[in-house]
C-alpha positions in Angstrom: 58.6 26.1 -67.5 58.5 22.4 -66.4 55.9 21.8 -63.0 59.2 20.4 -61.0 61.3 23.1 -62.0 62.4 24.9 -59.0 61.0 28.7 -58.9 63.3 31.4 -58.1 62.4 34.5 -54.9 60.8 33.9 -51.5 57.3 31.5 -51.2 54.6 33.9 -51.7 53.1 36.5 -49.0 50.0 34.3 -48.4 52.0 30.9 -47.9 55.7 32.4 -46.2 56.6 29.0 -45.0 55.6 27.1 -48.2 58.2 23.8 -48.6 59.1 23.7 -44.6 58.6 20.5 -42.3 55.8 21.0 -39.9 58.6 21.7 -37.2 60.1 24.9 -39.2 56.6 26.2 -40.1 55.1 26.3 -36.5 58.7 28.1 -35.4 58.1 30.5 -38.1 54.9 31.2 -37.4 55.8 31.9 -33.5 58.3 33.9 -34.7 56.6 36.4 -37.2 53.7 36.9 -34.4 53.1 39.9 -32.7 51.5 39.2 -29.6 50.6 35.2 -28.1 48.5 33.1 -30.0 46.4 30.1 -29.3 48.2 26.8 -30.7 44.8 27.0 -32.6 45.8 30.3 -34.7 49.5 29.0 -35.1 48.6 25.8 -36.4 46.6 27.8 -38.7 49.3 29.9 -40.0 51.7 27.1 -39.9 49.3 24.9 -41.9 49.4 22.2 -39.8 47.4 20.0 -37.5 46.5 22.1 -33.6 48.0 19.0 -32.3 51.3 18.8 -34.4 51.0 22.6 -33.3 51.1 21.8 -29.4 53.6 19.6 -30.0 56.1 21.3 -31.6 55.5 24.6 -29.4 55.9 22.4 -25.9 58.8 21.6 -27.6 60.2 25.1 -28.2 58.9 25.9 -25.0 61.2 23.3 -23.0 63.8 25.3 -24.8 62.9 28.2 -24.3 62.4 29.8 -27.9 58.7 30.6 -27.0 56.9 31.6 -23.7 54.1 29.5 -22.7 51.4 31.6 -21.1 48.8 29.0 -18.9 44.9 30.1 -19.3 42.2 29.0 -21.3 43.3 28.5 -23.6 47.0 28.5 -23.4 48.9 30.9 -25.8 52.1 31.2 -26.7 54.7 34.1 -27.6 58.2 34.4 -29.5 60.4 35.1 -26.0 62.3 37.8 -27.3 65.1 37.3 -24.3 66.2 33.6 -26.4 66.8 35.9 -29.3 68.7 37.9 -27.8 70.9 35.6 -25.7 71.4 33.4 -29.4 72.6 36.6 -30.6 75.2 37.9 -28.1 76.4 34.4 -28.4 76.9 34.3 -31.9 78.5 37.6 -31.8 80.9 36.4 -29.0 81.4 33.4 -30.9 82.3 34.5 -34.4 84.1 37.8 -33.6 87.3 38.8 -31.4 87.1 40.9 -28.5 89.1 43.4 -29.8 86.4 43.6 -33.4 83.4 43.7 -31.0 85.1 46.8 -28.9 86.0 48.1 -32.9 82.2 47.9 -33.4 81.1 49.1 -30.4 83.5 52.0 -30.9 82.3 53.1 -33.7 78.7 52.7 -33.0 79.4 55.4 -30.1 80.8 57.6 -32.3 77.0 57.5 -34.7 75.6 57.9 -31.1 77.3 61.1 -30.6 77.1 62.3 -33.8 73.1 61.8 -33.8 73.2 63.9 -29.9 74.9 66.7 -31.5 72.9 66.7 -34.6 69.5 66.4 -32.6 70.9 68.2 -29.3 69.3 65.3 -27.6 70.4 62.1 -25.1 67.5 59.6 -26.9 66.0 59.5 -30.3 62.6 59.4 -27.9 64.0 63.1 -26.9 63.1 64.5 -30.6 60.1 65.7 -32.0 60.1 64.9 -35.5 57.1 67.3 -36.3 59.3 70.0 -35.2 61.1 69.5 -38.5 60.5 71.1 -41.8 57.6 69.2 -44.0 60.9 68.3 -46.5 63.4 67.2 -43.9 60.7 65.1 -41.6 61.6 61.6 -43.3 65.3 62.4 -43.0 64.6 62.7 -39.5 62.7 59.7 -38.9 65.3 57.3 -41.1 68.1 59.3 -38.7 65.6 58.5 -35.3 65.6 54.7 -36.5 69.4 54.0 -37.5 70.1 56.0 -33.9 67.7 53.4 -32.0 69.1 50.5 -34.1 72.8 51.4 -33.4 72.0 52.0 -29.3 70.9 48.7 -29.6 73.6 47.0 -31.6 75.9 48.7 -29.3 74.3 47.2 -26.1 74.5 43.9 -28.0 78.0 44.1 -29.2 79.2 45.3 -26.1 77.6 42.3 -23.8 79.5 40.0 -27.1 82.5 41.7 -25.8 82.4 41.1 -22.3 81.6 37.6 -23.2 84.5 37.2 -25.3 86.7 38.7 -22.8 85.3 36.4 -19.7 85.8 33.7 -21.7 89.6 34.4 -22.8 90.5 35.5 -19.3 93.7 33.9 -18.2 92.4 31.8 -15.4 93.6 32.4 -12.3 93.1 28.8 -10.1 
């Protein structure tokens, strides 16, 4: 295989942003953290310079796309509410009202079924270790779609209230 032959699959695990600008890397960096970070520690994962760092994360923090936390020394965190807000959108923008009350729809109806399966309002409501030894990682991939579809549904519903606002005949 030729050097500038153009591998196949994801970058490998130790280098994730491998063949990104300086820009992308420091983004993904903020956004595969956990918890705020120095500009220090991103520029180290982003494999880039602490000042290239501060510049690009002032940047996504005039944006909002990260949180900028003051101290000594200032850290930064992915703000989780951008995300979000990007993703309503997107869901508002791409979808009609009457597919995102489809959606929603049908994600209430895998909410009830997982109540009357668990007898339970909330997937935090059931004790998985009350479960046979053979059923416990049925009931823990059940406990996770539920949450995941509680949350889609909050999503997809605030998409559909967006999309409805914004074809609302106007009345001026």
């Amino acid at each position: 295989m030729a050097e500038d032959t153009q591998r196949e699959g994801p970058p490998p695990f130790e280098r994730p942003f491998e063949g990104e600008d300086t820009k992308q890397r420091v983004y993904g960096a903020v956004l595969h953290a956990r918890e705020p970070m120095t500009a220090a520690e991103i520029a180290e994962r982003a494999d880039c310079s602490e000042e290239s760092a501060r510049t690009h994360l002032s940047f996504y923090a005039d944006l909002g796309i990260v949180i900028q936390h003051e101290g000594r020394p200032v850290r930064y965190e992915r703000n989780d509410d951008y995300f979000e807000w990007r993703r309503v959108n997107e869901l508002a923008r791409d979808r009609t009202v009457e597919e995102l009350q489809s959606r929603v729809s049908d994600l209430t109806d895998r909410i009830e079924a997982y109540c009357e399966k668990y007898d339970a309002d909330t997937p935090a409501a059931v004790d998985a270790l009350e479960y046979s030894p053979e059923r416990v990682d049925e009931v823990y991939t059940d406990l996770g779609d539920w949450a995941t579809a509680i949350e889609e549904r909050r999503l997809h519903e605030r998409a559909r209230q967006k999309a409805a606002g914004s074809t609302a005949p106007s009345h001026t």
